[in-house]
MARDO-485875 format. One line per 5 residues: number of its first residue (from 1); for each residue x negated, y, z negated of N, C-alpha, C. Coordinates in nm, 3 decimals, always signed. Each point is the difference from the previous one (the first is absolute). Example, Ala and Ser with C-alpha at 12.3 -4.5 7.8 and 13.67 -1.06 7.14 Angstrom:
<atoms>
1) -1.319,-0.569,-0.780,+0.089,+0.119,+0.000,-0.090,+0.120,+0.000; +0.035,+0.105,+0.072,-0.082,+0.119,-0.006,+0.077,+0.109,-0.073
</atoms>
This chain:
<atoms>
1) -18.744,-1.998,-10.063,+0.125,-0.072,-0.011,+0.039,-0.054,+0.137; +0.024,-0.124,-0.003,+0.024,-0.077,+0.161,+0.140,+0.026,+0.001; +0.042,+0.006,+0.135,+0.156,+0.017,+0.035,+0.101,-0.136,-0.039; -0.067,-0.138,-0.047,+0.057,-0.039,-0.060,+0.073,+0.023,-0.166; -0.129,+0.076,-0.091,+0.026,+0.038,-0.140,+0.088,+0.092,-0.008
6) -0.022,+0.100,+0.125,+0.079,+0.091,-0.035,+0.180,-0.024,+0.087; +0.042,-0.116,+0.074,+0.099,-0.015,+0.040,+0.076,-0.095,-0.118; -0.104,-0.077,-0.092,+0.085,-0.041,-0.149,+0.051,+0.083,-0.076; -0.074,+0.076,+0.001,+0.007,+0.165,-0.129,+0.137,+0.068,+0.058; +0.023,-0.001,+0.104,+0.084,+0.099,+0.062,+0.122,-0.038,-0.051
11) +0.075,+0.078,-0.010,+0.160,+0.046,-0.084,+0.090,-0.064,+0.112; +0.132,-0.117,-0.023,+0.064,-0.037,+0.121,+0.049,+0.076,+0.031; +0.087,+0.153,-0.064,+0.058,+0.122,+0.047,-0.106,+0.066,+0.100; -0.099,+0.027,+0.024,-0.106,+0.052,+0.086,+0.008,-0.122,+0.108; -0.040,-0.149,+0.009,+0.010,-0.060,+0.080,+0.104,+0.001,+0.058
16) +0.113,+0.024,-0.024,+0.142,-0.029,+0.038,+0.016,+0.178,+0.099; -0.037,+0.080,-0.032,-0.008,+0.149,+0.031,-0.091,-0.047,+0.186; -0.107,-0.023,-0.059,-0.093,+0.000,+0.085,+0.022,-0.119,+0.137; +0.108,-0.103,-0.046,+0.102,-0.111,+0.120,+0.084,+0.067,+0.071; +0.065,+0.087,-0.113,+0.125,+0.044,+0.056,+0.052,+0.157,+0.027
21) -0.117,+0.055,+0.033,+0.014,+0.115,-0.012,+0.089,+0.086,+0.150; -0.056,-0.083,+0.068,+0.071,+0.049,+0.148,+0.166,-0.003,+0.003; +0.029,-0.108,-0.077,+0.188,-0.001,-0.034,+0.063,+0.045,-0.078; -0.106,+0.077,-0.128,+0.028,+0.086,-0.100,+0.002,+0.164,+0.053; -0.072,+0.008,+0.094,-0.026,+0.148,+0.088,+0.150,-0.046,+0.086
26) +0.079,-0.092,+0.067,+0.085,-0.007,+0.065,+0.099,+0.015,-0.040; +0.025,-0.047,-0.145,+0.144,+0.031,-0.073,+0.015,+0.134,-0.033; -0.166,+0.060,-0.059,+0.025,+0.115,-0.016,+0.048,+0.138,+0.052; +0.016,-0.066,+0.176,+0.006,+0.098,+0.096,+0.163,-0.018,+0.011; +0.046,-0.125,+0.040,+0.120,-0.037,-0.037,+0.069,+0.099,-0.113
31) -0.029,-0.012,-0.130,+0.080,+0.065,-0.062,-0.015,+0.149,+0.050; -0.067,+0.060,+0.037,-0.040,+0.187,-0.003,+0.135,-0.038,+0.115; -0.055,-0.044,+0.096,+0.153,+0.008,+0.157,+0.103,-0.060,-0.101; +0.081,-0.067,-0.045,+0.075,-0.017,-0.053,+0.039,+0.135,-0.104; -0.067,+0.021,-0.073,+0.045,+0.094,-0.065,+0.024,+0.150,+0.084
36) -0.073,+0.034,+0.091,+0.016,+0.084,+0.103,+0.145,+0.027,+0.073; +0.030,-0.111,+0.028,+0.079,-0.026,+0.118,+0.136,-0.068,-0.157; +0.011,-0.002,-0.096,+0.077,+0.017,-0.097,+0.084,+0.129,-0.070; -0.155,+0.079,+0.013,+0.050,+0.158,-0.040,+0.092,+0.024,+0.112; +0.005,-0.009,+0.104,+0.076,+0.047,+0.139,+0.110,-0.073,+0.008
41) +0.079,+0.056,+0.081,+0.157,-0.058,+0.026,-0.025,-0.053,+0.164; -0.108,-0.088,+0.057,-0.015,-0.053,+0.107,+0.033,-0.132,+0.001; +0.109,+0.013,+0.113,+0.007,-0.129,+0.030,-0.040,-0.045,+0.127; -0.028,-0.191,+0.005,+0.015,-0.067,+0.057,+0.043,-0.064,+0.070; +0.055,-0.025,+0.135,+0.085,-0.051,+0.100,-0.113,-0.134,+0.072
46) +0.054,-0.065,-0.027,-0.050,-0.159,+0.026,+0.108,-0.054,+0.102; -0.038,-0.041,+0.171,+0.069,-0.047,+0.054,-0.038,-0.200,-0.039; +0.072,-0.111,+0.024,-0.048,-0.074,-0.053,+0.131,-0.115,+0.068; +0.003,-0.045,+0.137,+0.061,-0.055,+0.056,+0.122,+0.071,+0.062; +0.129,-0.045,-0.067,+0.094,+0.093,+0.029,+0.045,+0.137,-0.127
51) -0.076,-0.002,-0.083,+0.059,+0.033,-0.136,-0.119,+0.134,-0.003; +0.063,+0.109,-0.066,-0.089,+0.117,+0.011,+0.016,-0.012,-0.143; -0.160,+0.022,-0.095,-0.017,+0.008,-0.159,+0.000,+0.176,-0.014; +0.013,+0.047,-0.058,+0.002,+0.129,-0.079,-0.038,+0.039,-0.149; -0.128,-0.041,-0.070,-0.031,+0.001,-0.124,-0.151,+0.147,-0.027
56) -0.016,-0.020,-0.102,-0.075,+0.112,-0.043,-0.143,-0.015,+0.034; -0.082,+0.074,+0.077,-0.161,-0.028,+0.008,-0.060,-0.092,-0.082; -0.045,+0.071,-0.130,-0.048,-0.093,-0.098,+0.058,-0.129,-0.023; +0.114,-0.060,+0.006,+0.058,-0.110,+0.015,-0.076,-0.153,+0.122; +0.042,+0.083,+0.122,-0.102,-0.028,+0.106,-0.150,-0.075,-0.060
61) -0.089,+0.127,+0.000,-0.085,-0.019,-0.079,-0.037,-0.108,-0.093; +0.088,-0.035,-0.089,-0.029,-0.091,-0.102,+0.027,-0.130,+0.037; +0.158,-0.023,+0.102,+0.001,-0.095,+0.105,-0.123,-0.078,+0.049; -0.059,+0.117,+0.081,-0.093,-0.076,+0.092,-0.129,-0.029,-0.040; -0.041,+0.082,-0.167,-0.104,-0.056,-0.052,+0.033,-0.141,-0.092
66) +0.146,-0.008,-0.085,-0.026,-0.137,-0.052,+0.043,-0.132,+0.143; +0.081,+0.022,+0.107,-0.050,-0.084,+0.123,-0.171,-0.026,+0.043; -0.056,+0.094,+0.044,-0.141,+0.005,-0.033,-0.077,-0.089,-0.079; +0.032,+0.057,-0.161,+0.000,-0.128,-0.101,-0.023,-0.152,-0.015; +0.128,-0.011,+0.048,+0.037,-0.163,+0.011,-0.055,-0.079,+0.109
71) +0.006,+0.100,+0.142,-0.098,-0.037,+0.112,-0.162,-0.035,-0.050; -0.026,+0.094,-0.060,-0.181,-0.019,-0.032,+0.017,-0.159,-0.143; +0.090,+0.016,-0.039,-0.040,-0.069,-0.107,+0.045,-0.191,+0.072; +0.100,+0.014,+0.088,-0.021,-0.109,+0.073,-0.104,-0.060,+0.067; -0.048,+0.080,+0.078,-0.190,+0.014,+0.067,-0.072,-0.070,-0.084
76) +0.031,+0.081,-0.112,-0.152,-0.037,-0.060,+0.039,-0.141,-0.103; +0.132,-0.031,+0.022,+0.044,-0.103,-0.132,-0.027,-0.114,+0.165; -0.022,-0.029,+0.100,+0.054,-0.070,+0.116,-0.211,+0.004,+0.028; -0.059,+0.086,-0.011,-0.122,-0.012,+0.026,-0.077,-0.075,-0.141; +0.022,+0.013,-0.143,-0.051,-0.066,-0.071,+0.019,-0.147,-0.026
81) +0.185,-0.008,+0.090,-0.014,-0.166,+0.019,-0.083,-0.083,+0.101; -0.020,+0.128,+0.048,-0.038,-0.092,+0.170,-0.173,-0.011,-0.062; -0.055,+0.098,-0.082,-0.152,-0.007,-0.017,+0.013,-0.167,-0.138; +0.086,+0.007,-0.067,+0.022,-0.151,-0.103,+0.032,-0.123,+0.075; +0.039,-0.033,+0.098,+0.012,-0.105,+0.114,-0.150,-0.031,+0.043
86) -0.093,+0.120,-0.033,-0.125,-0.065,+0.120,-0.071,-0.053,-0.091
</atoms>
């Protein structure tokens, strides 16, 4: 079986696993610290110009992964235009 026959045959749930697996291992870590730092009564102190934030760990957390988010998904929405221009 050539690696072409068998990359038709293949299931898009397995292809899609096998693209994205490194950001599926990343959320998953995300949630365990989130849920971690949820069970607990820890908070957060964010200095942030003149204004001091005070919110819950896990909060934090979810903050700076959907910022994260939108950052990567700009990248890569700003790199697939720039590769359709050439």
């Amino acid at each position: 079986m050539s690696a072409d026959t068998h990359s038709s045959t293949e299931n898009g749930f397995v292809r899609f696993l096998k693209r994205k697996w490194f950001a599926i291992l990343l959320v998953v870590l995300l949630v365990v610290v989130a849920i971690q730092n949820g069970v607990s009564d820890d908070k957060a102190t964010i200095f942030f110009l003149w204004a001091e934030l005070t919110m819950p760990t896990w909060l934090l957390v979810l903050i700076i992964f959907i910022i994260g988010g939108v950052v990567g998904w700009i990248f890569a929405r700003n790199r697939a235009a720039r590769r359709a221009r050439r």
